[in-house]
Short mmCIF file of the C-alpha atoms (twelve columns), coordinates in Angstrom:
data_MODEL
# 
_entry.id   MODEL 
# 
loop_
_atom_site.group_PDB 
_atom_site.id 
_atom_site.type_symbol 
_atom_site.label_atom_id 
_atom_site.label_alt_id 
_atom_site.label_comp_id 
_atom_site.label_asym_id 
_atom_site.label_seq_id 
_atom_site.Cartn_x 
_atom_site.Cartn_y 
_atom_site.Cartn_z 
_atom_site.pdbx_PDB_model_num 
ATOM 1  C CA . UNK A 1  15.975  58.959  22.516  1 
ATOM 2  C CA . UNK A 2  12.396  58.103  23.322  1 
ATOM 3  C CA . UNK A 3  11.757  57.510  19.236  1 
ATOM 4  C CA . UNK A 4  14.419  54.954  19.376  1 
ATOM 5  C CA . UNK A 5  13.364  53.339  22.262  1 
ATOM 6  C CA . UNK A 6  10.115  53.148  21.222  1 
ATOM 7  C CA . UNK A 7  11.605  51.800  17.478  1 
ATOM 8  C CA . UNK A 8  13.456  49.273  19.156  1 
ATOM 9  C CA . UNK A 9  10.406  47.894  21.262  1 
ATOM 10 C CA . UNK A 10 8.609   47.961  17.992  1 
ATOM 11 C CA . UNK A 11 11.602  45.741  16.035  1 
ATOM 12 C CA . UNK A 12 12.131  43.360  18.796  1 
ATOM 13 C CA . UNK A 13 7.472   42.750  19.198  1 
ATOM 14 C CA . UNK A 14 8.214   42.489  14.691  1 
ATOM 15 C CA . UNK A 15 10.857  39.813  15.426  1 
ATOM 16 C CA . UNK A 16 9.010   37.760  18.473  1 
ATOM 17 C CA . UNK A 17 6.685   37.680  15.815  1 
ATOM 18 C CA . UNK A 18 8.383   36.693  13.428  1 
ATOM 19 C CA . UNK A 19 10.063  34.062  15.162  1 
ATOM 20 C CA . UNK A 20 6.875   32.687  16.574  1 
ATOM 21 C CA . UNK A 21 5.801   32.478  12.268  1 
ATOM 22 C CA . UNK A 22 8.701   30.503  11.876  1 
ATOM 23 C CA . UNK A 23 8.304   28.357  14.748  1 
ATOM 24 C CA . UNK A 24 4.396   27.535  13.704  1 
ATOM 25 C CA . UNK A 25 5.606   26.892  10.275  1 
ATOM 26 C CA . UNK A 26 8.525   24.675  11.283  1 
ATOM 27 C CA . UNK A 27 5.707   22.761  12.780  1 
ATOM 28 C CA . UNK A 28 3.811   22.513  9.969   1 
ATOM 29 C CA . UNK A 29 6.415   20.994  7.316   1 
ATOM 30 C CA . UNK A 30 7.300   18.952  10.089  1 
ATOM 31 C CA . UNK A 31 3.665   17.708  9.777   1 
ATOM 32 C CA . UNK A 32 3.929   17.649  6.024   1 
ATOM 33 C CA . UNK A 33 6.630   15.736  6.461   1 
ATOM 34 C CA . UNK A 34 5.557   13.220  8.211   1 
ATOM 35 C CA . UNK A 35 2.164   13.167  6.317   1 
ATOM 36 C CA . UNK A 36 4.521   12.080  3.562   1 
ATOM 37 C CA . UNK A 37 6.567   9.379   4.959   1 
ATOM 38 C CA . UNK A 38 3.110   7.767   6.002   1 
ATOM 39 C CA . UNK A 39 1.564   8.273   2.801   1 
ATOM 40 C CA . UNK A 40 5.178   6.799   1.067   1 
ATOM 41 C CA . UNK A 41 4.746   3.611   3.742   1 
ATOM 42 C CA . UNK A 42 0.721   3.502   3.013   1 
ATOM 43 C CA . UNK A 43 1.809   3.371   -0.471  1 
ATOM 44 C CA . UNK A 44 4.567   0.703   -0.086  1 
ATOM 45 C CA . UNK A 45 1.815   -1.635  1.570   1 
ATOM 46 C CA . UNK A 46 -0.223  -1.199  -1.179  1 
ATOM 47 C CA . UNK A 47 2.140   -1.782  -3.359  1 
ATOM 48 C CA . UNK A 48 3.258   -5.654  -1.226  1 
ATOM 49 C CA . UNK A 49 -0.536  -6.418  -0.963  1 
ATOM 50 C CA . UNK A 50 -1.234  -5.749  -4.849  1 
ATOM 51 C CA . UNK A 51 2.245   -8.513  -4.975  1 
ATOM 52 C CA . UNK A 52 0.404   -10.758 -2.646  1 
ATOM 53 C CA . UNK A 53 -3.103  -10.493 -4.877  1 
ATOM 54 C CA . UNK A 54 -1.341  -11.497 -7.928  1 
ATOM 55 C CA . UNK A 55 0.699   -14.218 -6.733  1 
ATOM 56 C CA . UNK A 56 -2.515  -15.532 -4.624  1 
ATOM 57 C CA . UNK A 57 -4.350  -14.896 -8.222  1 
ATOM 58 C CA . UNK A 58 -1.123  -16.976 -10.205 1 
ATOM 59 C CA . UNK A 59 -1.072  -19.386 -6.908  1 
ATOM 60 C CA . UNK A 60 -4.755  -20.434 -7.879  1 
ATOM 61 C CA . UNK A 61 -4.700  -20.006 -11.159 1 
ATOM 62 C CA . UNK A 62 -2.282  -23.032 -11.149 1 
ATOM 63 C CA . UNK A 63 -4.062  -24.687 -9.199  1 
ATOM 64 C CA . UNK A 64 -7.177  -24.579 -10.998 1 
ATOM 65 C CA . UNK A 65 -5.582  -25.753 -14.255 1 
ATOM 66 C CA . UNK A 66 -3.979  -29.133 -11.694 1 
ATOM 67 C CA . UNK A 67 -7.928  -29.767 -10.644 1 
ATOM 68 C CA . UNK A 68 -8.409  -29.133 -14.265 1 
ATOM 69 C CA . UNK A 69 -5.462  -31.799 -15.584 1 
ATOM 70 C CA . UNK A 70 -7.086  -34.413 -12.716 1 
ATOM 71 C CA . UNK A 71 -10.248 -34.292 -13.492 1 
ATOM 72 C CA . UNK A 72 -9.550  -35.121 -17.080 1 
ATOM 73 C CA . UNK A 73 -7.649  -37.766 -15.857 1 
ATOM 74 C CA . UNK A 74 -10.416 -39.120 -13.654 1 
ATOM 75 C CA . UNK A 75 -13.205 -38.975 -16.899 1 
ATOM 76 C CA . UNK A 76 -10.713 -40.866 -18.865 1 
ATOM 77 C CA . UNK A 77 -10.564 -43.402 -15.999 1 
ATOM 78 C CA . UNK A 78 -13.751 -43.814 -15.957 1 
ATOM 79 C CA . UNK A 79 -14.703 -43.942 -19.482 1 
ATOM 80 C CA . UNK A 80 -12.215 -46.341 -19.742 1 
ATOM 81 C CA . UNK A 81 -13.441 -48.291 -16.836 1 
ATOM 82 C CA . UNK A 82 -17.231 -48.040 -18.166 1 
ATOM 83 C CA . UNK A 83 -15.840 -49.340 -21.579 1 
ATOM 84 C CA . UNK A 84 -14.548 -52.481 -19.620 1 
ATOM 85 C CA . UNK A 85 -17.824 -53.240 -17.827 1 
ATOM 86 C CA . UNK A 86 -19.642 -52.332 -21.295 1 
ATOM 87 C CA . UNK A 87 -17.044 -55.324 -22.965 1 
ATOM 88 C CA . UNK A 88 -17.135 -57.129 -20.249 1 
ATOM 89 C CA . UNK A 89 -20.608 -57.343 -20.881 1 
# 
């Protein structure tokens, strides 16, 4: 009866254990877990600010080729302008 008792003691020390494994390592995926919903949010933001760089990029792309289109536009009016003063001459 003793053996028993003693095999029981030893089963239910196994299962506190046990259950104290499971507990630490239900703590740990939940830690995964969450490790991977903030590296799946770190990697949406990367994702919006790489959108963001290459609209800014597109953004002033156009507007270079606008300061571009003017500034033709201002040589011609002044080449045309000197050619007046140079006729006018």
């Amino acid at each position: 009866m003793k053996e028993i008792e003693n095999d029981v003691k030893q089963l239910e020390e196994e299962v506190s254990s046990l259950v104290d494994k499971v507990i630490a390592l239900r703590a740990e995926l939940e830690s995964h877990e969450r490790l991977i919903v903030k590296k799946d949010l770190l990697i949406a933001e990367i994702q919006e600010v790489r959108w963001a760089q290459d609209q800014t990029i597109a953004d002033l792309h156009a507007w270079s080729k606008k300061l571009e289109e003017e500034q033709v536009k201002k040589d011609k009016t002044i080449a045309d302008l000197h050619g007046v003063l140079v006729a006018a001459k």
